[in-house]
NUFIRO-924767 format. One record per residue (C-alpha): x, y, z; residue in three letters. Coordinates in Angstrom, 2 decimals. Example, Ala and Ser with C-alpha at 12.3 -4.5 7.8 and 13.67 -1.06 7.14 Angstrom:
// NUFIRO-924767
<pt xx="12.30" yy="-4.50" zz="7.80" rest="ALA"/>
<pt xx="13.67" yy="-1.06" zz="7.14" rest="SER"/>
This chain:
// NUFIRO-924767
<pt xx="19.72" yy="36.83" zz="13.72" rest="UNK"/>
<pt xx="22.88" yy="35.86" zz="15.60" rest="UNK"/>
<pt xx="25.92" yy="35.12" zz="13.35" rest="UNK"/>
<pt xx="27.09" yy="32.10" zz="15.55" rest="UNK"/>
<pt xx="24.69" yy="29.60" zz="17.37" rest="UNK"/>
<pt xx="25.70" yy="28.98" zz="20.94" rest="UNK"/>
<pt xx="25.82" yy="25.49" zz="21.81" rest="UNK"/>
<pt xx="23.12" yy="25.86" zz="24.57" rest="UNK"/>
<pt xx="20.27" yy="26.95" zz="22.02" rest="UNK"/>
<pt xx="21.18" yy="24.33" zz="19.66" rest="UNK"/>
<pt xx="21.19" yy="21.54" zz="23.14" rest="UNK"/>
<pt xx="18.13" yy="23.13" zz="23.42" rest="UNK"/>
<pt xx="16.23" yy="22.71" zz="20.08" rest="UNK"/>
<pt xx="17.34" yy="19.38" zz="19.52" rest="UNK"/>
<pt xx="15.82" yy="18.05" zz="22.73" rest="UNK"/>
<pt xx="12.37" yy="20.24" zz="22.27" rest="UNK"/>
<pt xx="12.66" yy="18.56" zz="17.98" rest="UNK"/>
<pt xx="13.07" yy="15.18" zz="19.72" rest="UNK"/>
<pt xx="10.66" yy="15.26" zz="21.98" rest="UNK"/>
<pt xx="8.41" yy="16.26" zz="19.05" rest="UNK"/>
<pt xx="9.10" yy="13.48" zz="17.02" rest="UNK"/>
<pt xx="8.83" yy="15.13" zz="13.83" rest="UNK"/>
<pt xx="9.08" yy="18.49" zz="12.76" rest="UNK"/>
<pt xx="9.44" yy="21.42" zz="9.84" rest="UNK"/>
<pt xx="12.49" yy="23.18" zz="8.70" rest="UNK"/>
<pt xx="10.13" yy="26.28" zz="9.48" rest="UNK"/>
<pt xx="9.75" yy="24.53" zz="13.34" rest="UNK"/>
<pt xx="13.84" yy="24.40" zz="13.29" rest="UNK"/>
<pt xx="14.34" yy="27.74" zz="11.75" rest="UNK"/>
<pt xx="12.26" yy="29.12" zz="14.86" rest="UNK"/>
<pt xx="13.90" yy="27.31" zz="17.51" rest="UNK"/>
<pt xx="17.33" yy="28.53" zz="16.33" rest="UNK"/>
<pt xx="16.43" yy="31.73" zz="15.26" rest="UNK"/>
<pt xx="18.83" yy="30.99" zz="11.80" rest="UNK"/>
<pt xx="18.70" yy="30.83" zz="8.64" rest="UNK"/>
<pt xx="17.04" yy="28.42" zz="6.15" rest="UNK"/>
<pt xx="20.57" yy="27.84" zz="5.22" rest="UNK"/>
<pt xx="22.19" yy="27.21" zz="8.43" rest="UNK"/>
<pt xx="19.42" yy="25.30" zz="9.69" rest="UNK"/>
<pt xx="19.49" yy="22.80" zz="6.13" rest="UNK"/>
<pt xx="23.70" yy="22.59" zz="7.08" rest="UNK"/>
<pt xx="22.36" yy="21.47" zz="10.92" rest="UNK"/>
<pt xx="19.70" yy="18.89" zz="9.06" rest="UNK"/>
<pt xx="22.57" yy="17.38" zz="6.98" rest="UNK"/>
<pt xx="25.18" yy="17.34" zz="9.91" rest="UNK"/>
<pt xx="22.37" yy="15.78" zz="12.36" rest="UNK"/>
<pt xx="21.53" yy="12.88" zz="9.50" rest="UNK"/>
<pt xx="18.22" yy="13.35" zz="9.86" rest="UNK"/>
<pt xx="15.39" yy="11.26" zz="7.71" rest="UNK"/>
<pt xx="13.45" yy="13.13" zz="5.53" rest="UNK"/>
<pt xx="9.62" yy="12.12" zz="5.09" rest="UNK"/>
<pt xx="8.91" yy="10.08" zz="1.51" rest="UNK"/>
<pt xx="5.19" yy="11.96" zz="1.46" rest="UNK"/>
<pt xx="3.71" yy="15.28" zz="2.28" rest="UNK"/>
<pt xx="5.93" yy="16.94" zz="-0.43" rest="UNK"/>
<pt xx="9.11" yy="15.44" zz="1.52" rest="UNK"/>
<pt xx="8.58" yy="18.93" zz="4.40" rest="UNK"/>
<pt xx="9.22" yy="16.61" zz="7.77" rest="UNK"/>
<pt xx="12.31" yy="15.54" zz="9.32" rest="UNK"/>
<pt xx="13.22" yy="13.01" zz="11.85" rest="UNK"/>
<pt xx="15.84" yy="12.21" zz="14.56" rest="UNK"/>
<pt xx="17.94" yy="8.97" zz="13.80" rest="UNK"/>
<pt xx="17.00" yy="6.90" zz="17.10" rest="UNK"/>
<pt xx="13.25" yy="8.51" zz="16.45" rest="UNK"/>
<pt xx="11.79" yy="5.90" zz="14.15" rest="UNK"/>
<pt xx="10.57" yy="2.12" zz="14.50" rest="UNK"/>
<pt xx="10.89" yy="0.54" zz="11.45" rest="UNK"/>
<pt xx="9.04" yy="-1.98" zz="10.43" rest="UNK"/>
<pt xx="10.55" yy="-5.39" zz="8.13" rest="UNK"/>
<pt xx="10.31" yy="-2.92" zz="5.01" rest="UNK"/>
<pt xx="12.17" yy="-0.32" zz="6.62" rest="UNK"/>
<pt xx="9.29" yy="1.93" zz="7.01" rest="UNK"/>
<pt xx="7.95" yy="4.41" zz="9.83" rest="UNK"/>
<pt xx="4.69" yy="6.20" zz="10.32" rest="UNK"/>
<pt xx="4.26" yy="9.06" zz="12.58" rest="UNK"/>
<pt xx="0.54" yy="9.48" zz="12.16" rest="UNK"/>
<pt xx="-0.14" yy="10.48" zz="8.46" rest="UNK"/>
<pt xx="3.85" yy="11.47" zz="7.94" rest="UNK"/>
<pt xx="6.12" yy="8.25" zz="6.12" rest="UNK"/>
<pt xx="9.70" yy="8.04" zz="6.40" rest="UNK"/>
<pt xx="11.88" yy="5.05" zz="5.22" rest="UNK"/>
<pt xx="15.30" yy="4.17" zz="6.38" rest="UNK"/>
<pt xx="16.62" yy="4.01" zz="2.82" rest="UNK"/>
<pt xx="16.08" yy="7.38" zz="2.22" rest="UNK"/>
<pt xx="13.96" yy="9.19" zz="-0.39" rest="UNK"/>
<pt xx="11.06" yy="7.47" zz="-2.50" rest="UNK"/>
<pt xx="13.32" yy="6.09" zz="-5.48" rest="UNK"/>
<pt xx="15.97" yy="5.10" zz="-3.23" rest="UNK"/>
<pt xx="12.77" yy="3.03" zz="-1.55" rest="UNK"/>
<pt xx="11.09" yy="1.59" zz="-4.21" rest="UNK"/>
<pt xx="14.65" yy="0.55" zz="-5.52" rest="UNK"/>
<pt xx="15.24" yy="-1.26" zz="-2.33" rest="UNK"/>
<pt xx="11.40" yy="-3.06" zz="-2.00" rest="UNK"/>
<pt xx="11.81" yy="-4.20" zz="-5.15" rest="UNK"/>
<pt xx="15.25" yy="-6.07" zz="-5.14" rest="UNK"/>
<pt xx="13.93" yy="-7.87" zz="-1.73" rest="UNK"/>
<pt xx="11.06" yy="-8.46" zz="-3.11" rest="UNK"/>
<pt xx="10.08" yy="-12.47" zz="-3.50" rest="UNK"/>
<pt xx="8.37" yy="-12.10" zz="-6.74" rest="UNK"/>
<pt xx="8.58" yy="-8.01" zz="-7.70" rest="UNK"/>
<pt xx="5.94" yy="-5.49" zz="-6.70" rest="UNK"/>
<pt xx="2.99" yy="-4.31" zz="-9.12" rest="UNK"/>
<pt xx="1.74" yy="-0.49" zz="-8.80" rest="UNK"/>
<pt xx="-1.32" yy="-1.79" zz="-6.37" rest="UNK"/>
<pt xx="1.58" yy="-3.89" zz="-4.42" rest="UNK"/>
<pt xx="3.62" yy="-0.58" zz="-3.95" rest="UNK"/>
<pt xx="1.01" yy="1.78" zz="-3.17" rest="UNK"/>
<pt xx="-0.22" yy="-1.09" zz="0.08" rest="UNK"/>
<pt xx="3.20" yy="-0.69" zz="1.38" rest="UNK"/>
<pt xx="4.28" yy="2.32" zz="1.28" rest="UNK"/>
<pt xx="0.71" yy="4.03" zz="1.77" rest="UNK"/>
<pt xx="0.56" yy="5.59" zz="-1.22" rest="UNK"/>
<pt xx="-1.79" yy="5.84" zz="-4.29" rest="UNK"/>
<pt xx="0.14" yy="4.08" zz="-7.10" rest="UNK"/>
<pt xx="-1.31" yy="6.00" zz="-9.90" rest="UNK"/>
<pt xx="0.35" yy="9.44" zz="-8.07" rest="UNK"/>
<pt xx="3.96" yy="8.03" zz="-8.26" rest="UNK"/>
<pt xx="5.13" yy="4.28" zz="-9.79" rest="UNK"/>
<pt xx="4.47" yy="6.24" zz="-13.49" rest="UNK"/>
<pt xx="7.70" yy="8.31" zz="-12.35" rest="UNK"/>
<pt xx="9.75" yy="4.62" zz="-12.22" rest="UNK"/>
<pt xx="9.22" yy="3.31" zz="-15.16" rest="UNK"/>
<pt xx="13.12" yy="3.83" zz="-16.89" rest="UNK"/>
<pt xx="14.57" yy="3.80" zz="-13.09" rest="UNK"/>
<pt xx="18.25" yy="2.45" zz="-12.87" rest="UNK"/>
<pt xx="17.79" yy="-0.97" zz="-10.34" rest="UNK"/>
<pt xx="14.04" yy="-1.80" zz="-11.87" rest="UNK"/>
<pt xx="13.46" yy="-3.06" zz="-15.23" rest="UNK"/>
<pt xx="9.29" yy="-2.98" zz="-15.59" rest="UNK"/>
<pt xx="7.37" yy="-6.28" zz="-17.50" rest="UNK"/>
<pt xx="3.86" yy="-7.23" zz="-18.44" rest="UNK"/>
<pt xx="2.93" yy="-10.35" zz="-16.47" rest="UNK"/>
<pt xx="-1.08" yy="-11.09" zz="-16.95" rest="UNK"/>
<pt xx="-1.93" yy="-8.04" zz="-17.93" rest="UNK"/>
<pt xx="-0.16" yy="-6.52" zz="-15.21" rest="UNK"/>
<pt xx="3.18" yy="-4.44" zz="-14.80" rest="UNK"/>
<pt xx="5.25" yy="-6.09" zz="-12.63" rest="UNK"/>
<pt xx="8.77" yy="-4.27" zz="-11.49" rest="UNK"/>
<pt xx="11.33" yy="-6.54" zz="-11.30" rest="UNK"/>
<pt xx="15.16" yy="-6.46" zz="-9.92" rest="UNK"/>
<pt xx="17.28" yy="-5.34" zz="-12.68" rest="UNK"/>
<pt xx="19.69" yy="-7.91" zz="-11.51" rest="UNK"/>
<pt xx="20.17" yy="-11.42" zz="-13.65" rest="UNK"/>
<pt xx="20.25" yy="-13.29" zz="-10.54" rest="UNK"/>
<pt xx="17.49" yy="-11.81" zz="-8.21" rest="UNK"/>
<pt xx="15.16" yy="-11.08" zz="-11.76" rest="UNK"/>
<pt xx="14.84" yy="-14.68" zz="-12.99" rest="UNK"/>
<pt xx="13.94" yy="-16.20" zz="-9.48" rest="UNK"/>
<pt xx="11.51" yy="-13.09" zz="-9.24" rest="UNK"/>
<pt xx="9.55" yy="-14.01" zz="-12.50" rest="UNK"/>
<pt xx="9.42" yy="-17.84" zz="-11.56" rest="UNK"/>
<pt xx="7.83" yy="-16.92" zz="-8.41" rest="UNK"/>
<pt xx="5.60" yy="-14.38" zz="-10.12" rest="UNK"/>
<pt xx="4.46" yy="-16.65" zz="-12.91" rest="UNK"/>
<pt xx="3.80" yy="-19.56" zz="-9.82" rest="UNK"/>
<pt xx="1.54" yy="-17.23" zz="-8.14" rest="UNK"/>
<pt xx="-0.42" yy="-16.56" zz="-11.23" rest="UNK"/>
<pt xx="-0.76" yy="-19.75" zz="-12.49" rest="UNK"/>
<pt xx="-3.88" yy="-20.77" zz="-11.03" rest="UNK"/>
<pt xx="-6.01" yy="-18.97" zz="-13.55" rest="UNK"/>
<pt xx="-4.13" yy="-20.76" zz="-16.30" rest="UNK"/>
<pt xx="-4.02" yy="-24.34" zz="-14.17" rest="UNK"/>
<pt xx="-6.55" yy="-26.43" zz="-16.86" rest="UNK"/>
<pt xx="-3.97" yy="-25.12" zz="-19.51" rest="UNK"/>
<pt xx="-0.29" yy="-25.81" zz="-18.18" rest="UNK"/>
<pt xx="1.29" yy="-27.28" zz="-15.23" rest="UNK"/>
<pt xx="3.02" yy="-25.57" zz="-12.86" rest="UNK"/>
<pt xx="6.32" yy="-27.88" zz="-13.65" rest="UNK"/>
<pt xx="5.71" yy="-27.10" zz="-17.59" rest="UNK"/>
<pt xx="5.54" yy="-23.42" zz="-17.01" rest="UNK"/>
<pt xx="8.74" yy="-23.34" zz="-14.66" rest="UNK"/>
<pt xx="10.62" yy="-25.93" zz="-17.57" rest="UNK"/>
<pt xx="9.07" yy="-22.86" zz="-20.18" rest="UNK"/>
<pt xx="10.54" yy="-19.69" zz="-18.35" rest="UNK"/>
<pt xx="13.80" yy="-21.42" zz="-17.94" rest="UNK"/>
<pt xx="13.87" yy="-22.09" zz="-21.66" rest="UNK"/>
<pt xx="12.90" yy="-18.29" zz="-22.68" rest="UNK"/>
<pt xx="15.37" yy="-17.32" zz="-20.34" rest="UNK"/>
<pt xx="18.35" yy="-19.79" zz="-21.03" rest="UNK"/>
<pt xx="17.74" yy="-19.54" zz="-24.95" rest="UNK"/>
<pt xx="17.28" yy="-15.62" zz="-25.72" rest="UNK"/>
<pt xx="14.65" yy="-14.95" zz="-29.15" rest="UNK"/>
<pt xx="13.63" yy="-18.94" zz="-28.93" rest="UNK"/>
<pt xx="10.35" yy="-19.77" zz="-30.82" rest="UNK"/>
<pt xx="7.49" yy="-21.65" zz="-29.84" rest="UNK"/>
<pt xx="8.13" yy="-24.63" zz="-31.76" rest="UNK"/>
<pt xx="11.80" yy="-24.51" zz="-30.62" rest="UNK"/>
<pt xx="10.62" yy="-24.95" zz="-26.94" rest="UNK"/>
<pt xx="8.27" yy="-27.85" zz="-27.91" rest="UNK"/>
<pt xx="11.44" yy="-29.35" zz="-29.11" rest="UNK"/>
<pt xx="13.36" yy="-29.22" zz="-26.29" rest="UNK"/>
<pt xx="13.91" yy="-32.48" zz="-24.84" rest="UNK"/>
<pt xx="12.10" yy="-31.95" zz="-21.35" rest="UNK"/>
<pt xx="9.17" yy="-29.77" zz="-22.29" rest="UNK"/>
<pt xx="8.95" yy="-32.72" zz="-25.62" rest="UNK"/>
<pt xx="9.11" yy="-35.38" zz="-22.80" rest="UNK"/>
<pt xx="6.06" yy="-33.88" zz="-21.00" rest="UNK"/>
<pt xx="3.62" yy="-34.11" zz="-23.80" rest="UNK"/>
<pt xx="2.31" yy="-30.48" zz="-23.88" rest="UNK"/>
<pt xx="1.05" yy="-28.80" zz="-27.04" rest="UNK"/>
<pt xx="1.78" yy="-26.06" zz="-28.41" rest="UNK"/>
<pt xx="-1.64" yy="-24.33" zz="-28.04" rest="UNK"/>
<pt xx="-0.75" yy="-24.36" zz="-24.37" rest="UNK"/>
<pt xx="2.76" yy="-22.88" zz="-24.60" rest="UNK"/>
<pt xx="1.53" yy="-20.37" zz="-26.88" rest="UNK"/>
<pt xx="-1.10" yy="-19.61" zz="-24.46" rest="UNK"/>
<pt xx="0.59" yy="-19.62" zz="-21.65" rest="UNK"/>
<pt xx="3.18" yy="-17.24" zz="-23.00" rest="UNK"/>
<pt xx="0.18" yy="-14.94" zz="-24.38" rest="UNK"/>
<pt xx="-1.61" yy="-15.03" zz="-20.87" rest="UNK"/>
<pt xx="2.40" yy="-13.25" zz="-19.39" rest="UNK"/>
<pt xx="2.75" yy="-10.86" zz="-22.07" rest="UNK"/>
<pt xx="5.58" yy="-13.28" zz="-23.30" rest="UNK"/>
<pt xx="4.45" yy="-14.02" zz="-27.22" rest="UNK"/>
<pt xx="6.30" yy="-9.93" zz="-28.15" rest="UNK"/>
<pt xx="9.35" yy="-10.66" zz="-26.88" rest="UNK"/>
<pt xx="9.51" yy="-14.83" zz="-29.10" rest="UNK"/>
<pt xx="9.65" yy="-14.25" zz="-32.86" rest="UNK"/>
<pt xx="6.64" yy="-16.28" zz="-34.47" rest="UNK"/>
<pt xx="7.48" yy="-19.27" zz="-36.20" rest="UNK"/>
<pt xx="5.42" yy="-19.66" zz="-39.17" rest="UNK"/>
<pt xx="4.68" yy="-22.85" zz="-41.19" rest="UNK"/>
């Protein structure tokens, strides 16, 4: 192998790699008759994308992809994402999510089958991970972006609760569970505007039941 690449065979495979779309480190390795070494160095000094599936083996010109509103880019059956690697991914769909992403959720946008990967991002610095209906739902890990994400999550479940609480009862709820850390049931009925609206405590209870909420309020006894 040469010791020095000449400018003309590197011209060279980077315009044969573009054309191509997507390639191998092998395909690179080829083209510049290098090493795996030198041609990883070229790969980092090019700032090339690196594909989130087929064991992560692709690579990608920046100026190559389309991405779509999620930031993501299929060439045929290979995935890339503009944010990076799969963590760095998930981190991002999650935070811009409107109401957090369940396992199912992830898997339909990032083509994936949930049960292969979202076990992996369960303790991952940006997501903190909630039962929500039975359901894990990954939220933002940040104050701000997680409480309007579990407003909008409860909202969107609440039609197979509707015959036991409003919507405006369960939004007046979460903001009490949130506002008032370790509150009890009966402590929320007491609350002036949840009191004002009449509703009893079998629904609260239930309603907090139903979103995996009862665990995390210590039960107030008679």
């Amino acid at each position: 192998m040469p010791a020095k690449l000449d400018s003309e065979t590197i011209d060279f495979a980077r315009s044969t790699l573009k054309k191509e779309k997507v390639f191998t480190l092998e395909r690179l390795i080829s083209l510049l008759n290098c090493s795996r070494r030198t041609a990883q160095t070229k790969l980092s000094r090019w700032k090339t994308y690196t594909s989130y599936n087929k064991n992560s083996m692709y690579y990608t010109f920046p100026g190559i992809p389309k991405f779509d509103v999620h930031g993501l880019w299929w060439y045929k059956n290979i995935a890339f994402s503009k944010f990076g690697n799969l963590k760095s991914t998930i981190v991002h769909l999650v935070n811009s999510s409107e109401s957090g992403l369940t396992g199912k959720e992830f898997g339909d946008l990032l083509g994936l089958a949930s049960q292969n990967f979202v076990h992996h991002f369960r303790d991952c610095p940006g997501i903190c991970r909630e039962k929500h209906g039975g359901v894990f739902i990954h939220f933002s890990d940040k104050p701000g972006s997680y409480k309007q994400q579990v407003r909008r999550r409860i909202a969107t479940l609440l039609p197979t609760v509707k015959n036991t609480i409003s919507e405006g009862d369960a939004i007046m709820i979460l903001v009490a569970i949130i506002k008032h850390h370790g509150i009890s049931t009966k402590e929320i009925l007491a609350l002036p505007e949840i009191n004002k609206s009449g509703v009893s405590e079998l629904a609260v209870r239930n309603f907090m039941e139903f979103h995996g909420l009862l665990k995390k309020i210590p039960v107030t006894r008679p």
